[in-house]
C-alpha positions as CSV (number, residue, x, y, z in Angstrom):
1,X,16.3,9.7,2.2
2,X,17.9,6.6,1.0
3,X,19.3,5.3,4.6
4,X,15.5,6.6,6.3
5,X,14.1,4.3,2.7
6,X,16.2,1.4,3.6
7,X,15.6,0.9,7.7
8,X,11.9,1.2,6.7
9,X,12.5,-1.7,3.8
10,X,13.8,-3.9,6.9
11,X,10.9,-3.2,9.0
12,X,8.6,-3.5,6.5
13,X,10.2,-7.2,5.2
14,X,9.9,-8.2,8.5
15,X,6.3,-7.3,9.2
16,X,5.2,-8.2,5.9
17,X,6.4,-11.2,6.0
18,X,4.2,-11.6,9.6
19,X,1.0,-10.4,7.5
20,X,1.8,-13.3,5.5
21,X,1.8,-15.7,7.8
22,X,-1.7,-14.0,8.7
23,X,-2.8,-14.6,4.8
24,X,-1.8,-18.0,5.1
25,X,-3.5,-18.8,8.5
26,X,-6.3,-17.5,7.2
27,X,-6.4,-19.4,3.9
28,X,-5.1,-23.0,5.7
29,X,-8.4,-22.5,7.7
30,X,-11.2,-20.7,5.7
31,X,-9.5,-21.0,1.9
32,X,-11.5,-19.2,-0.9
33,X,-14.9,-19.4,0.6
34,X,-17.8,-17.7,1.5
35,X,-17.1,-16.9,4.6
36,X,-13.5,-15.6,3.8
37,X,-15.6,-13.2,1.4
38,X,-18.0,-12.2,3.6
39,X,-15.0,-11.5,6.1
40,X,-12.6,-9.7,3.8
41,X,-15.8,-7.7,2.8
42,X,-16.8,-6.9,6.4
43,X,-13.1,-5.4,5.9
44,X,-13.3,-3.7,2.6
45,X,-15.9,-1.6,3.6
46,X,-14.8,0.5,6.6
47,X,-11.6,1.0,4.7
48,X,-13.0,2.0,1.5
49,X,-15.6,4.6,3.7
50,X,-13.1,6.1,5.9
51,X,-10.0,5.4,4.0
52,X,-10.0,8.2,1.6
53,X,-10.9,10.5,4.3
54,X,-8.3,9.5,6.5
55,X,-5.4,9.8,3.4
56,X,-7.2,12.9,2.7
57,X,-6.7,14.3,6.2
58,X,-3.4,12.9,6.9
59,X,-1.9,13.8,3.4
60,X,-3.0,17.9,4.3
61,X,-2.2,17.1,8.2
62,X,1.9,17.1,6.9
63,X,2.5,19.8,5.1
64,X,0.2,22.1,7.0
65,X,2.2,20.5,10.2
66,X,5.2,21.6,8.9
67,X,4.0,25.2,8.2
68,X,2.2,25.7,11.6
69,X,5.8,24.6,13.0
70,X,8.0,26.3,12.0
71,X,5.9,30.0,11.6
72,X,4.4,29.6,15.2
73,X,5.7,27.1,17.0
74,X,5.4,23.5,18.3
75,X,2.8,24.4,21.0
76,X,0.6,25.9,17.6
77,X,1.4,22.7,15.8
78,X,-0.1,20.5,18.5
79,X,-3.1,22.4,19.0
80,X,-3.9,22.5,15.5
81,X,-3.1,18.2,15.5
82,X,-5.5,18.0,18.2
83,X,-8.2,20.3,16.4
84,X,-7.5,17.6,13.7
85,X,-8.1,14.8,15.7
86,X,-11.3,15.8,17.5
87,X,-12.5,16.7,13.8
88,X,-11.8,12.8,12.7
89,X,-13.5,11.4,16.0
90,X,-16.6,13.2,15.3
91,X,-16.6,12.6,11.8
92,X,-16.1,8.8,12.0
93,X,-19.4,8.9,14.9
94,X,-21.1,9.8,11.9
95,X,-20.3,7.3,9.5
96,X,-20.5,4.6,11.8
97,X,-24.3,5.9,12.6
98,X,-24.5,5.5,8.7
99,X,-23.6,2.3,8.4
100,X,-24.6,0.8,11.6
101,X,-28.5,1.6,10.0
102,X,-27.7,1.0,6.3
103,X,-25.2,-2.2,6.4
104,X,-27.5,-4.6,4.4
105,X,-27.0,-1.6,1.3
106,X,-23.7,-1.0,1.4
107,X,-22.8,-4.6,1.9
108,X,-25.1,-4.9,-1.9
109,X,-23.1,-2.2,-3.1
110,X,-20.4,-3.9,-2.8
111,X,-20.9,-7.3,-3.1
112,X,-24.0,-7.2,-5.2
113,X,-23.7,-11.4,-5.6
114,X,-24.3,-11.9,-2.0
115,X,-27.1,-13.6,-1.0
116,X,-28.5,-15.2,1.9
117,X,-26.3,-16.5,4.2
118,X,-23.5,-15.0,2.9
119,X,-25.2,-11.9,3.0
120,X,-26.3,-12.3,6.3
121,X,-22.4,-13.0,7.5
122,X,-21.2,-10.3,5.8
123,X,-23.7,-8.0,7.5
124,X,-23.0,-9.5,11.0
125,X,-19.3,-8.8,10.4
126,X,-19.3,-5.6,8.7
127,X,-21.8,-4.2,12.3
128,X,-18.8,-5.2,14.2
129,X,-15.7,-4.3,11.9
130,X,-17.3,-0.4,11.7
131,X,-16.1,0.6,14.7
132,X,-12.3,0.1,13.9
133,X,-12.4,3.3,11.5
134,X,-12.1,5.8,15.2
135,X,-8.4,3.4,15.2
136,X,-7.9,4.0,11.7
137,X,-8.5,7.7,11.7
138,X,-6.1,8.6,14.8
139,X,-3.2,6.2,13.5
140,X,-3.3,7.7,9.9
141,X,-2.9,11.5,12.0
142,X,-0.4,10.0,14.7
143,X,1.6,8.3,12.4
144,X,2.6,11.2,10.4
145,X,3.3,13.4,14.0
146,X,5.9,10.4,14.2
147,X,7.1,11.3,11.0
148,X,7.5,14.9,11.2
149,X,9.5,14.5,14.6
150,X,11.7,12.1,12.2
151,X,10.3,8.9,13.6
152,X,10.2,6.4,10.8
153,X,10.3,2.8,13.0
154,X,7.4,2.9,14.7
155,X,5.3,3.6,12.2
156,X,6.4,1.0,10.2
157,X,6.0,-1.3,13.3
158,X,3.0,-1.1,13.9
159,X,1.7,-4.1,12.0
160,X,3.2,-6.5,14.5
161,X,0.8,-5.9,17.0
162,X,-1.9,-6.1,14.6
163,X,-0.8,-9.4,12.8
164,X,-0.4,-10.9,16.0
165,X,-4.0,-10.6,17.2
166,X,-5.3,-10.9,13.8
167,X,-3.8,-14.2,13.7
168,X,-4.8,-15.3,17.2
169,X,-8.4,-14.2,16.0
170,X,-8.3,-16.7,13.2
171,X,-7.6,-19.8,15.2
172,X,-9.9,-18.6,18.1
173,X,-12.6,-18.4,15.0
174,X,-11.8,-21.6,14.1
175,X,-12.3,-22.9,17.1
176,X,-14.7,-21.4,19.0
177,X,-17.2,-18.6,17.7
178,X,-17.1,-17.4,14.1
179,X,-17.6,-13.6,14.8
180,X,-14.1,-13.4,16.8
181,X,-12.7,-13.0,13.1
182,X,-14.2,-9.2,12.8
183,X,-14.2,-9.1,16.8
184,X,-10.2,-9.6,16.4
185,X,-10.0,-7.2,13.1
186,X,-11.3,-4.3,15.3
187,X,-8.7,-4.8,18.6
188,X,-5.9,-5.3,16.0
189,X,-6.5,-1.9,15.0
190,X,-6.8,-0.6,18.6
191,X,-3.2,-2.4,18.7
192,X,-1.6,-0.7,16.4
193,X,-2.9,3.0,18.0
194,X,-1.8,1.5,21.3
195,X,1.5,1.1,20.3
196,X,1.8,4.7,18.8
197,X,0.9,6.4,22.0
198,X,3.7,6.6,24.1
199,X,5.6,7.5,21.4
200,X,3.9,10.4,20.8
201,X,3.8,11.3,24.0
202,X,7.8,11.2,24.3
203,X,7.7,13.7,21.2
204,X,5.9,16.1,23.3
205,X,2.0,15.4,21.9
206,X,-0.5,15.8,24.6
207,X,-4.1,15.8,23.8
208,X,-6.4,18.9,24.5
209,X,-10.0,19.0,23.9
210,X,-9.7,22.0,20.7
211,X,-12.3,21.7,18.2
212,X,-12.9,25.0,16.0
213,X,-14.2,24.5,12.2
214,X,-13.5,28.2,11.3
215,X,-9.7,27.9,12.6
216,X,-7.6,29.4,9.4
217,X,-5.2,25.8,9.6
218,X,-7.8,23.8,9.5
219,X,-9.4,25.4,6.5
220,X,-5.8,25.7,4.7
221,X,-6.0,22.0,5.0
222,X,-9.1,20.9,4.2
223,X,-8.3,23.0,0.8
224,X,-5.5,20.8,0.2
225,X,-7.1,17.8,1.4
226,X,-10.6,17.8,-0.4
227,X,-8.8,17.3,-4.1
228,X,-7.5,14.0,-2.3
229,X,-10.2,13.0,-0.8
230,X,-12.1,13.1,-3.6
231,X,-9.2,11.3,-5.9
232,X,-8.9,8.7,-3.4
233,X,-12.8,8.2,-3.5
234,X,-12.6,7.9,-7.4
235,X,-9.9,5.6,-6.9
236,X,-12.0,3.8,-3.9
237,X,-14.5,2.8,-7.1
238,X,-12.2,0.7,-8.3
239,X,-12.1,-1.9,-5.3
240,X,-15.8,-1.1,-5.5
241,X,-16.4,-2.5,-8.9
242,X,-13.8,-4.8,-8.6
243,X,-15.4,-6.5,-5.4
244,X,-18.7,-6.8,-6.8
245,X,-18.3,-7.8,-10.0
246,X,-15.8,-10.7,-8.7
247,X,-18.9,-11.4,-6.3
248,X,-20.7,-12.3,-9.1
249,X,-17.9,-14.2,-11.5
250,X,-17.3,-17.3,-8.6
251,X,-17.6,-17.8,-5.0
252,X,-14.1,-17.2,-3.3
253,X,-13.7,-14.6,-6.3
254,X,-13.2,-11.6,-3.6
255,X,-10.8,-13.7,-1.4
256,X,-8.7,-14.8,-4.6
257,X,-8.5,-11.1,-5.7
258,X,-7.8,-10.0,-2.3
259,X,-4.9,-13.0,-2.2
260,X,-3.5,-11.8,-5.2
261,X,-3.7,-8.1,-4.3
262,X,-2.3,-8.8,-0.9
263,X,1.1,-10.5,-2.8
264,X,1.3,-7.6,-5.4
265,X,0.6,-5.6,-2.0
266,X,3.8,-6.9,-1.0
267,X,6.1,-5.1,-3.2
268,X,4.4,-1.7,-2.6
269,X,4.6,-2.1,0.7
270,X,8.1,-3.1,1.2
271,X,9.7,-1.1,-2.0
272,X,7.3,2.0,-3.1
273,X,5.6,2.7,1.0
274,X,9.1,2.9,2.3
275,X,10.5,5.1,-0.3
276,X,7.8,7.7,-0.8
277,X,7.3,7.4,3.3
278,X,11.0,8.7,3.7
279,X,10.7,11.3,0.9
280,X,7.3,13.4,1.5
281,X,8.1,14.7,4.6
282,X,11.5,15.8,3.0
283,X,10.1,17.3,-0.3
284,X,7.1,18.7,1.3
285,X,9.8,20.5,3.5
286,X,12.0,21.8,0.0
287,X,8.7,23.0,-1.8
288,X,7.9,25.2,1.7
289,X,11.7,26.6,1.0
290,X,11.2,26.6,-2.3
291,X,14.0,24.3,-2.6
292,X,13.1,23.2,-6.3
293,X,16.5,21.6,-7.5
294,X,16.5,19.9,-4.1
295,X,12.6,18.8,-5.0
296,X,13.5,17.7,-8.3
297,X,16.2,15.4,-7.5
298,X,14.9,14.1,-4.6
299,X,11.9,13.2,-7.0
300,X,14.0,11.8,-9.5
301,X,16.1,9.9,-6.7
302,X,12.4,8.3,-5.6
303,X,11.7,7.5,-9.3
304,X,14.9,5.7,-9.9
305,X,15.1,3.6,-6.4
306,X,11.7,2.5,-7.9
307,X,12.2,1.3,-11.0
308,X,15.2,-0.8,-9.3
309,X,13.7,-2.3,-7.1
310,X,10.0,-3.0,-8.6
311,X,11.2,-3.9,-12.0
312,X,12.7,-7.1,-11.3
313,X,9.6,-7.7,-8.7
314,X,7.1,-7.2,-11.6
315,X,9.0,-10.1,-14.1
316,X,9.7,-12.3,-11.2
317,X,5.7,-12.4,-10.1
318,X,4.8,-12.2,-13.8
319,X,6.9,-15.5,-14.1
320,X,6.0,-17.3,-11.1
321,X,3.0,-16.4,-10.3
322,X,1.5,-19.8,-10.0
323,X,4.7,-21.2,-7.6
324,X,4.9,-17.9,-5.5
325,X,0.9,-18.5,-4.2
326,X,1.6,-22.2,-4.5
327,X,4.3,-21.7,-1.7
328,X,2.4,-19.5,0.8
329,X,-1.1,-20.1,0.1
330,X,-1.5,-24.0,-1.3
331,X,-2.2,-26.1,1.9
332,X,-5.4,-26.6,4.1
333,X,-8.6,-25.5,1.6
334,X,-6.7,-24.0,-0.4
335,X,-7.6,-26.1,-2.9
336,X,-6.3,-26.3,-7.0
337,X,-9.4,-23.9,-7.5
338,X,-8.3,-21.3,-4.9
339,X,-4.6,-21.5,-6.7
340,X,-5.6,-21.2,-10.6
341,X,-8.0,-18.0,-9.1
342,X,-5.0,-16.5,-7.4
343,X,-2.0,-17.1,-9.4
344,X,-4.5,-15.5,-12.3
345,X,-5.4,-12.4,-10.4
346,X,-1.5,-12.1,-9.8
347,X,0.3,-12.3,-13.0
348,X,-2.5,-9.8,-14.1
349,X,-1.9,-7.0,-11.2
350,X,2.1,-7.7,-12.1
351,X,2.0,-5.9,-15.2
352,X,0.6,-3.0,-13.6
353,X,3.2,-3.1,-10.4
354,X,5.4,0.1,-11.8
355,X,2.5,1.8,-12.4
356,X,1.2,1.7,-9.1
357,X,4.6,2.1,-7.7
358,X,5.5,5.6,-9.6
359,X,2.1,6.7,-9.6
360,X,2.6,7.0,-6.0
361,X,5.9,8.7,-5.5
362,X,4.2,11.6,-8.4
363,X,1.4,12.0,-6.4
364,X,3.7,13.0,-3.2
365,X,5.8,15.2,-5.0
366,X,2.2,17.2,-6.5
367,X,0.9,17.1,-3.0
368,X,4.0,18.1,-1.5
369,X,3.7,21.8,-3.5
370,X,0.1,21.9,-2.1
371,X,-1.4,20.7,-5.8
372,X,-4.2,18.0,-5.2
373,X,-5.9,18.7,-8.4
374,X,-3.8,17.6,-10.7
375,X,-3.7,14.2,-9.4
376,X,-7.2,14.1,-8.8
377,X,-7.9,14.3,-12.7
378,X,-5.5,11.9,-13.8
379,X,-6.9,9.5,-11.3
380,X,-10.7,9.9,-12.4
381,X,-9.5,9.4,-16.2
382,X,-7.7,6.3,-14.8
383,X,-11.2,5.4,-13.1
384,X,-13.0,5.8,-16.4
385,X,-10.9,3.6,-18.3
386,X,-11.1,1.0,-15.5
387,X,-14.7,0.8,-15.1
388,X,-14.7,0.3,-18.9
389,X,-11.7,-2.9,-19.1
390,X,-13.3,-4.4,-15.7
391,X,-17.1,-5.2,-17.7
392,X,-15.3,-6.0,-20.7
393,X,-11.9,-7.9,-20.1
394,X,-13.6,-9.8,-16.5
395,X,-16.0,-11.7,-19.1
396,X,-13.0,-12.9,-21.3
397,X,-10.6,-13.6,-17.9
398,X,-12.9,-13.6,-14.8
399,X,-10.5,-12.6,-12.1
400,X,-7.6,-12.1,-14.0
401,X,-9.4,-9.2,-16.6
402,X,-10.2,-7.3,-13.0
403,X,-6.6,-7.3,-12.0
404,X,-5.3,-6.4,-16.3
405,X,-8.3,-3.4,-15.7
406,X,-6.7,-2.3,-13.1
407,X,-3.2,-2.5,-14.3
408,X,-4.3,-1.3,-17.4
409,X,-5.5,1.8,-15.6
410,X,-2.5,2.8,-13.2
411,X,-0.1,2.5,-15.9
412,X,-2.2,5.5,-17.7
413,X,-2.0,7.4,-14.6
414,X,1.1,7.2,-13.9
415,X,1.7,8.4,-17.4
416,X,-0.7,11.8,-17.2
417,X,1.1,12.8,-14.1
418,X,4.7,12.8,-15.8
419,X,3.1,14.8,-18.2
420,X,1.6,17.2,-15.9
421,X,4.6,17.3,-13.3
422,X,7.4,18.0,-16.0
423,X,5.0,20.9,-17.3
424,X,4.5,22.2,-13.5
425,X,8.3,22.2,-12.3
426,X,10.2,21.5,-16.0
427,X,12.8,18.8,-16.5
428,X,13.6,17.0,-13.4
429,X,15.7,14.8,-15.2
430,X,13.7,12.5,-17.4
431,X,17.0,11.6,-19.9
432,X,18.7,10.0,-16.9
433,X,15.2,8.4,-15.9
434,X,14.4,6.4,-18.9
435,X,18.3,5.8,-19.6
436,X,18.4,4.1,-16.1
437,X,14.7,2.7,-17.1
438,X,16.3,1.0,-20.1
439,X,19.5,-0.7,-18.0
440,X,17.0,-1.9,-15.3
441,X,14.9,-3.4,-17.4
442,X,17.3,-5.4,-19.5
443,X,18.8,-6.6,-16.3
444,X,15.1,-7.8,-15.2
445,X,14.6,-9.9,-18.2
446,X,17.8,-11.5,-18.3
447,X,17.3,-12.3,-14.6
448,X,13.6,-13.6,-15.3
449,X,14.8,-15.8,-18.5
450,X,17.8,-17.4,-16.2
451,X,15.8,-17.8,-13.0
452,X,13.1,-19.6,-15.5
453,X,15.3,-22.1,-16.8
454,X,17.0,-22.8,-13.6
455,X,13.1,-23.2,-12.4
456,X,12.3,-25.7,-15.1
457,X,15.9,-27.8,-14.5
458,X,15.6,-27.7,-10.9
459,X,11.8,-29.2,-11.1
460,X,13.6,-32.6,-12.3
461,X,15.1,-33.1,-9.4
462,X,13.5,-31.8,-6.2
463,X,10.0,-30.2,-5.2
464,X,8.4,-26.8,-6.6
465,X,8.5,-25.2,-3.7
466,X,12.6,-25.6,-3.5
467,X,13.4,-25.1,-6.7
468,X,11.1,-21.7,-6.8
469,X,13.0,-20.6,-3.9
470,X,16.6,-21.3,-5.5
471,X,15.5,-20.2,-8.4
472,X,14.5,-16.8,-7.2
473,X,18.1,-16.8,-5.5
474,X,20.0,-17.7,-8.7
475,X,17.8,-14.5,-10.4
476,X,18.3,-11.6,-7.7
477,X,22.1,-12.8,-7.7
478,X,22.3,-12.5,-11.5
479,X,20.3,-9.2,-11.4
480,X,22.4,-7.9,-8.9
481,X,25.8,-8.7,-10.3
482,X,24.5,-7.2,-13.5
483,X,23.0,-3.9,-12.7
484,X,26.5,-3.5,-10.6
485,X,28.2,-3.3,-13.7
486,X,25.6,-1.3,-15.8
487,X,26.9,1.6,-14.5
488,X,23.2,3.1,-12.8
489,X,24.0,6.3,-11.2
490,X,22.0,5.4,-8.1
491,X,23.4,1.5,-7.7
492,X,27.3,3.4,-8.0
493,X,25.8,6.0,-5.0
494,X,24.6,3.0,-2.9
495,X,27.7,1.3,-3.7
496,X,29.7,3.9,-2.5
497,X,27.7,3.9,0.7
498,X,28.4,0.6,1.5
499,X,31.9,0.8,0.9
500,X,32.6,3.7,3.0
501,X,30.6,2.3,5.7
502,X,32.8,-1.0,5.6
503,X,35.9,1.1,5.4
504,X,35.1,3.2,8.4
505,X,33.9,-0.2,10.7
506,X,37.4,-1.6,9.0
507,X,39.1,1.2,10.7
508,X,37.3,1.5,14.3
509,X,38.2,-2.3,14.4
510,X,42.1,-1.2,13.8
């Protein structure tokens, strides 16, 4: 898992770091405005519709993959994927029917501050944006073929191709015709499937029309997918609420909270996607064995990578929250407004960064022995107590009390489902967890408290933007060298990896 978690944390640095040079076009040229809101709303919206069908679907399409497989067959398995993906086609005709005649309410629903023209933007955009969610749905099924057949790279590679027209999109905007922004946001997604094909095709897909609602797989699957679907719906509120109430706190208050979400984004992306990416398929495949020490450790493994790697994250963006969107976001119109907005919403969705992070890598290892429900409940109590901090703390901190709300809330959940997991499988090492907890976390504030000071020194003598950038140096250096001599179980593994690795190139060299 930990060589499959580390190519995908390459990948995913270097595309990441292209979808930040697409935040950045986009806030050189359109800032915090209205019609970056009505834009990034025309986006929310297909993604919050479909996009807890489609994790649904695809979190049920693995396991029962994997089931089909290796009790029938290949040839079983890829008539059953493309029962699965004639049952998505069909189902997004439908919604986009939906919302091609209701746009103007849904748009309300979730941006109940729009008015006028930017109501009328948003509901030009969003007619256009719709039909990217028949993209969405076949890349979230074809994506996790890839991944069953042990193909991590492309998976993680298709952002390029998206990026890159998403990019060119924005200066073609600019310049020409304002709808080529959601014109763009629709053929980036058809990129991204485009890229996936022939890849698929080399694995030994080929599509067949099969559609059958009463086939036995497709039933097992919708039993394990509804639970999700439904979770990720409750969860889905959340951007709801979030959206519309930061609608109606400032203009530019979506594209500030999208800004900071998309940085805070970043880490679960590179660290927490990577890591529970390469472990579901492998878990999912232990709990059908009923490999349970294997599970367990494995989970523990996940947990432990996590806490190394987002911990320092979460004190770092906590600490320089304000030069971090000073150094990718603060040219063009973004303007001192568009910073304090952003750098708010981001120290606030910090504090919450673990819990998003573990939250995720639980979740997989309940879905992976076929139990949806249990995550489902801890996620609508989460919701709850959300819903509740967003109205009250977002009139004390305006953005910043809908990104604590939210932090807040994943922290909680992440906390009900170590409670339910160790009562579901027993210990799976928790000692070892919080021991390892405590190291890391020292490490992280010693790191934060020297990369500050070298921050404030540094300022005397050359730019913010440099001395952020050394200063973040100087801090993963120090957190480095000191978690090296902690003695963390998991650093000592990687360690040893590394060291073996040398010895052996050492030696073909000789």
């Amino acid at each position: 898992m930990k060589k499959t978690a580390i190519l995908l944390m390459v990948l995913t640095i270097i595309s990441k770091i292209f979808g930040f040079t697409r935040e950045i076009v986009l806030s050189y040229f359109y800032g915090a405005s209205n019609i970056s809101d009505a834009y990034l709303i025309s986006l929310t919206i297909p993604s919050v519709i479909f996009g807890f069908i489609g994790s649904g679907i695809s979190t049920g399409y693995i396991p029962m993959y994997s089931k089909i497989q290796g009790e029938y067959g290949e040839g079983e398995g890829n008539r059953y994927t493309n029962n699965v993906v004639n049952l998505l086609l069909i189902l997004c005709t439908v919604i986009v029917a939906f919302g091609l005649i209701y746009t103007e309410q849904i748009i309300k629903l979730f941006a109940s501050g729009f008015q006028g023209e930017n109501l009328a933007l948003a509901i030009r955009f969003t007619k256009i944006s719709l039909f990217g969610m028949y993209f969405t749905g076949l890349i979230s099924i074809f994506s996790g073929f890839l991944q069953l057949k042990g193909n991590f790279a492309i998976p993680a590679l298709i952002g390029f191709p998206m990026n890159f027209v998403i990019i060119s999109s924005i200066l073609l905007s600019y310049r020409t015709n304002i709808m080529a922004l959601t014109i763009g946001s629709v053929l980036a997604t058809a990129a991204q499937l485009v890229l996936l094909l022939p890849f698929i095709h080399r694995k030994g897909y080929r599509y067949n029309f099969v559609f059958n609602l009463k086939d036995e797989h497709i039933k097992n699957m919708l039993y394990i997918a509804l639970p999700v679907i439904i979770g990720t719906s409750v969860n889905q509120i959340n951007v709801l609420i979030d959206r519309t109430l930061a609608s109606n706190i400032v203009e530019g208050g979506i594209t500030a909270l999208n800004y900071a979400n998309r940085l805070n984004g970043f880490v679960q992306g590179l660290f927490v996607a990577s890591i529970s990416t390469a472990m579901y398929p492998m878990i999912s495949k232990m709990a059908a064995e009923d490999n349970m020490e294997g599970l367990k450790k494995a989970v523990a493994e996940g947990i432990n990578l996590i806490n190394l790697l987002v911990i320092p994250a979460t004190i770092g963006s906590m600490i320089f929250a304000t030069p971090a969107v000073g150094l990718l976001f603060g040219r063009g119109a973004f303007d001192e407004r568009a910073l304090a907005l952003t750098s708010s919403g981001l120290f606030y969705y910090s504090i919450g960064m673990i819990g998003f992070g573990l939250r995720e890598i639980l979740s997989r290892a309940f879905y992976s022995l076929q139990d949806t429900k249990t995550p489902v409940i801890n996620a609508s109590i989460a919701v709850v107590i959300n819903i509740v901090l967003n109205i009250i703390l977002s009139k004390f901190l305006g953005i910043g009390g809908l990104a604590l709300a939210t932090s807040i809330s994943a922290i909680f959940c992440t906390g009900l489902l170590f409670i339910s997991l160790r009562k579901k499988i027993g210990s799976f090492g928790m000692k070892g967890i919080v021991i390892s907890f405590a190291k890391i976390l020292s490490a992280s504030l010693v790191m934060g408290l020297i990369a500050k000071i070298s921050f404030n020194t540094l300022l005397n003598n050359m730019s913010q933007n440099l001395s952020f950038i050394i200063s973040i140096g100087i801090g993963v250096v120090v957190y480095f060298i000191m978690i090296y001599f902690m003695k963390i179980e998991d650093v000592d593994n990687m360690v040893g990896v590394l060291k073996e690795k040398a010895r052996i190139i050492k030696q073909n060299k000789i």
